[in-house]
C-alpha positions in Angstrom: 0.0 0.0 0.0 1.5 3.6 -0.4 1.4 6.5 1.5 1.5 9.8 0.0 4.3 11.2 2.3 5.2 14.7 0.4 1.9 15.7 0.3 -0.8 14.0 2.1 -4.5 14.0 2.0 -5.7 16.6 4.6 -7.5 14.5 7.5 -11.0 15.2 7.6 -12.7 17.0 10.3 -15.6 15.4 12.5 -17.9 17.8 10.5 -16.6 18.2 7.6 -18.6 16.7 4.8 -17.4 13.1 3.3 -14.8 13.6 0.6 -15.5 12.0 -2.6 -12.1 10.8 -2.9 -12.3 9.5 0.7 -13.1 6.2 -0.2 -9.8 5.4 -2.1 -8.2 5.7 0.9 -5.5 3.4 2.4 -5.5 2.2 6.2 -2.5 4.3 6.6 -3.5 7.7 5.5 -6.3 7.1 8.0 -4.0 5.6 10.7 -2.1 9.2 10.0 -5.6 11.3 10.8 -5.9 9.0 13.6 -2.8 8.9 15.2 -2.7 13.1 15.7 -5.9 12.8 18.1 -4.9 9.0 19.6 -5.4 9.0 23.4 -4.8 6.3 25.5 -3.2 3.5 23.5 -0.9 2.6 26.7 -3.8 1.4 28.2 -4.5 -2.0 28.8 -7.3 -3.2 26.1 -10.2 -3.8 29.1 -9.7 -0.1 29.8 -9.8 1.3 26.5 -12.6 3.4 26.0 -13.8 4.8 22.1 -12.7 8.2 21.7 -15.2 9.1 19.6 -19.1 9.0 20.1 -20.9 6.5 17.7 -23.2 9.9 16.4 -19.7 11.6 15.7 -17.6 10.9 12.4 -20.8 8.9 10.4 -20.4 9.2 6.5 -22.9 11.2 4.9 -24.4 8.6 2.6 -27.6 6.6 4.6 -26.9 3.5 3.6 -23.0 3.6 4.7 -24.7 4.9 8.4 -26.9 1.9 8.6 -23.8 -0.1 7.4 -21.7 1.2 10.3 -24.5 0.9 12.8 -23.9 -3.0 12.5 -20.1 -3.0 13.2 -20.3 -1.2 16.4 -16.9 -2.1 17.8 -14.2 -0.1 16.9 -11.3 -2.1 18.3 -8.7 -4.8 17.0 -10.0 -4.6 13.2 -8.3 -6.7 10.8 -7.4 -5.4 7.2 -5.2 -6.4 4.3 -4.5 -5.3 0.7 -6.3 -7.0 -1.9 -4.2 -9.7 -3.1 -4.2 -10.4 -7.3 -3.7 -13.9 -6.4 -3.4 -15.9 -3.6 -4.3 -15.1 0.4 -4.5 -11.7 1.5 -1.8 -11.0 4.1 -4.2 -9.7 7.1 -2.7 -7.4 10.1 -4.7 -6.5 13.6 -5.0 -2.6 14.0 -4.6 -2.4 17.8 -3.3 1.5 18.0 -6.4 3.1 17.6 -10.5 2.7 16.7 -12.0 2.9 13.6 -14.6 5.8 12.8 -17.3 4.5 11.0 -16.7 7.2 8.1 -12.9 5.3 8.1 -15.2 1.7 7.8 -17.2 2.6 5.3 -14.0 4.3 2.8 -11.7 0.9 3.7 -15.3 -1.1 2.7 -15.6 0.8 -0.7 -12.1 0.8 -1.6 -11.7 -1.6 -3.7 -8.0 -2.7 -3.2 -8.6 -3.1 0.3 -10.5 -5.8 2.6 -11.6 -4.6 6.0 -12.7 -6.9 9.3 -14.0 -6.0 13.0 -14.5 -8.0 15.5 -17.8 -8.3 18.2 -18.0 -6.6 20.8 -19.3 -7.6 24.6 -22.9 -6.6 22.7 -23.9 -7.9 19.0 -26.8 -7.2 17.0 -26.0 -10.0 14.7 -24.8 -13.2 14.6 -21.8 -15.0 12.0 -21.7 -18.4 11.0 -18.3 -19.1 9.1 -18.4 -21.8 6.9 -15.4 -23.2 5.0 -14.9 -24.4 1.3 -13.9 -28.2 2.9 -17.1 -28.2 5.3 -19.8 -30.7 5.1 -22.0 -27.5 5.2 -20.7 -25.9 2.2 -23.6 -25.6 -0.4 -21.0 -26.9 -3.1 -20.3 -29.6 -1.2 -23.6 -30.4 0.5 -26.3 -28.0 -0.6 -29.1 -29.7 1.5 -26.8 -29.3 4.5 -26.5 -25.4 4.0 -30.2 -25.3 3.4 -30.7 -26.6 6.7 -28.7 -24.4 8.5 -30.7 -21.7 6.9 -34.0 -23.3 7.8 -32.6 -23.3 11.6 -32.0 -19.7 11.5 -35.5 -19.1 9.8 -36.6 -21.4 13.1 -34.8 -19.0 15.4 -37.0 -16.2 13.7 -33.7 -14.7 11.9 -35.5 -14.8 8.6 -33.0 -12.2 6.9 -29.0 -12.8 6.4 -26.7 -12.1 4.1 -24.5 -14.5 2.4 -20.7 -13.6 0.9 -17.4 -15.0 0.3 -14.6 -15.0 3.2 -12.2 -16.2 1.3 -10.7 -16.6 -1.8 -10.9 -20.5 -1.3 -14.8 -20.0 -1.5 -15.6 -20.0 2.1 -18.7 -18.4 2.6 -19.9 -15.7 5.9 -23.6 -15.6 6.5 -24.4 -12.5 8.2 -27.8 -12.8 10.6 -29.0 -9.6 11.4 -31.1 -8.9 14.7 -33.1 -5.8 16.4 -32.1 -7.6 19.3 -29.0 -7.2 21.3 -27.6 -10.0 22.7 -24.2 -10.6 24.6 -21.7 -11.9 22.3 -21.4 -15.0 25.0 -25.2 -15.7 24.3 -24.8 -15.3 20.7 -22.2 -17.8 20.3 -23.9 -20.3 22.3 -27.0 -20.6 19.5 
């Protein structure tokens, strides 16, 4: 990834309006931005508090808020480049949050691949199934239909399916208007 270093991208305000050019952004000309207002990264990781509100530093767009919404935790997000062939090379970000404007410009850059973690709290579940599974639609479509009739049992009748990996594994995304504990989600 390369970093403009002679003359960088000014680093956007908490009001200023989204730049159209944010989105080609790279995790280091945001890490730069962030770095300038970083408090507290000497602390231990159970005492880290977000240094910004969830209201503050939203993109403009309404879809990218409701986006964000879902990815409340800022801390420990994983990103990478995207590779032309072969596995991406993923590194944990443990220096500072991400803002959701910064989520939503790593999500629509297109050279890059984004990934946060749950928090104590989740309005959404994850199941993560791999290319080798027995669950795999390619390799047992009426297996992966049942796991989809089990959520549609649990009442989660909407989820969103996409590829993890470049081997083919596949996330499905289970969205919820109910918060759960991240504990109690992974128990289901």
């Amino acid at each position: 990834m390369d970093v403009v270093k002679d003359n960088p991208e000014p680093c956007p305000t908490e009001n200023e309006p989204a730049n159209p050019q944010e989105s080609r952004r790279t995790l280091e000309q945001i890490a730069a931005c962030n770095s300038s207002s970083e408090q507290g990264s000497d602390r231990n990781k159970s005492e880290r508090k977000p240094l910004i509100r969830q209201s503050e530093a939203l993109p403009d767009d309404p879809t990218a808020q409701r986006f964000c919404a879902l990815f409340p935790h800022p801390w420990d997000f994983i990103y990478a480049a995207l590779p032309n062939t072969g596995k991406a090379q993923w590194k944990t970000q443990k220096r500072f949050p991400l803002k959701p404007r910064n989520l939503w410009a790593l999500w629509e850059n297109t050279t890059q691949l984004v990934g946060v973690r749950f928090g104590k709290k989740t309005s959404y579940g994850l199941i993560d199934v791999d290319r080798g599974s027995q669950y795999h639609p390619e390799n047992n479509s009426t297996a992966f239909d049942s796991i989809l009739f089990a959520l549609e049992n649990l009442g989660l009748n909407r989820f969103v399916i996409i590829f993890s990996s470049d081997s083919g594994g596949l996330h499905v995304y289970c969205p919820s208007t109910l918060v759960k504990t991240t504990h109690f989600s992974g128990r289901l």
